[in-house]
N, C-alpha and C positions, 0 to 999 in steps of 0.2 A: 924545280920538279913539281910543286905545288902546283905552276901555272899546267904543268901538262896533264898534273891526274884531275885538276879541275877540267881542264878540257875536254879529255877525258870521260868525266862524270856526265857533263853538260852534252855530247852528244850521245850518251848510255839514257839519257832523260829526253833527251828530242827521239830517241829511236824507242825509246820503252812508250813513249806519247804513240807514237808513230804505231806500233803495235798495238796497242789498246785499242787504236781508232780501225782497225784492220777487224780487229778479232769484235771488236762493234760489230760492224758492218758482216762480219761470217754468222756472226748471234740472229742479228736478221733477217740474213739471207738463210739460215736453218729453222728459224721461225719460220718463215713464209714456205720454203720445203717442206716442213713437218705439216703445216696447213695443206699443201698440194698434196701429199700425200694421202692426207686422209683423208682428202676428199677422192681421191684417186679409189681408196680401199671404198668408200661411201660406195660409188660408180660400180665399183667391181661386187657388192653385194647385189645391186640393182641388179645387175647382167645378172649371175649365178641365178637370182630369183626368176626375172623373166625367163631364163634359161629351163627351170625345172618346170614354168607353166609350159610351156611351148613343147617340153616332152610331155607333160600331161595329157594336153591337146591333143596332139598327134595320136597319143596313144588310144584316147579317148578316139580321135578321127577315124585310125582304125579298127576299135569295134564296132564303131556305127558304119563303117564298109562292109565288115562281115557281113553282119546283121541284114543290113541292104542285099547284099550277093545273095546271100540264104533264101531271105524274101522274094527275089526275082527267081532264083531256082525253084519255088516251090508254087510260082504263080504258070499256070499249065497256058500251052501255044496257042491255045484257039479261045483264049479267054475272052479278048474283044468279040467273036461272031455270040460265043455265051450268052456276054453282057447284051449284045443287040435282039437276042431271041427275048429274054426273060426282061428287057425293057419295055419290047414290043407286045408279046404274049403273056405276061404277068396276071396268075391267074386274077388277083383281085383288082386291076387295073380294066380287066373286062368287067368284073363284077362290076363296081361302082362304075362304070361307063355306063353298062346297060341299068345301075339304078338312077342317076342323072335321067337319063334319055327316057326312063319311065315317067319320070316324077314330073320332065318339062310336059311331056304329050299327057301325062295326067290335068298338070297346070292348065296347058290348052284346053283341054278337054273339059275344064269346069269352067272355065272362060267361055267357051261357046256354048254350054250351059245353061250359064246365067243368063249370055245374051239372047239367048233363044227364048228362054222364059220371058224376058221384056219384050220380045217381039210379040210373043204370042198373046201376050196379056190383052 
């Protein structure tokens, strides 16, 4: 009877080996999980963050639409023929045109002047 609860024993100790090296390997294998995982939760903060910039954005995007809308509803229809009057007719646009065109035909003017007075001399 000795030989049999030796025997017994002997594979109660190959199977407890046998299990240790099991539950090794689950240790492991739950380490490495517990790493995935929290890198998984790492990821899933990134997302949540990107997440609330991108409602930001948005929201930010549409009040600079409003804003745009508003601005074009209050820019009146005939604004370009406007712009091409007061480009063209500008009251100081003609002032300083006709003080140029003074001051060149002045220029002239003393230019042929001078050159008169050498001629005549």
């Amino acid at each position: 009877m000795n030989e049999d609860v030796h025997q017994r024993l002997t594979v109660l100790e190959q199977e407890t080996l046998h299990t240790r090296g099991v539950v090794k390997g689950m240790d492991k294998k739950l380490d490495s999980l517990i790493e995935a995982m929290q890198s998984l939760v790492r990821i899933e903060e990134r997302q949540l963050s990107t997440g609330d910039r991108l409602a930001q954005g948005a929201h930010t995007f549409q009040d600079h639409e409003a804003r745009l809308r508003r601005v074009e509803q209050e820019i009146p229809e005939n604004l370009d023929k406007r712009l091409v009057t007061i480009e063209t007719k500008m009251p100081g646009l003609l002032e300083s045109r006709g003080w140029v065109i003074l001051g060149v035909l002045g220029g002239l003017g003393m230019m042929g002047a001078a050159i008169g007075s050498l001629i005549l001399k």
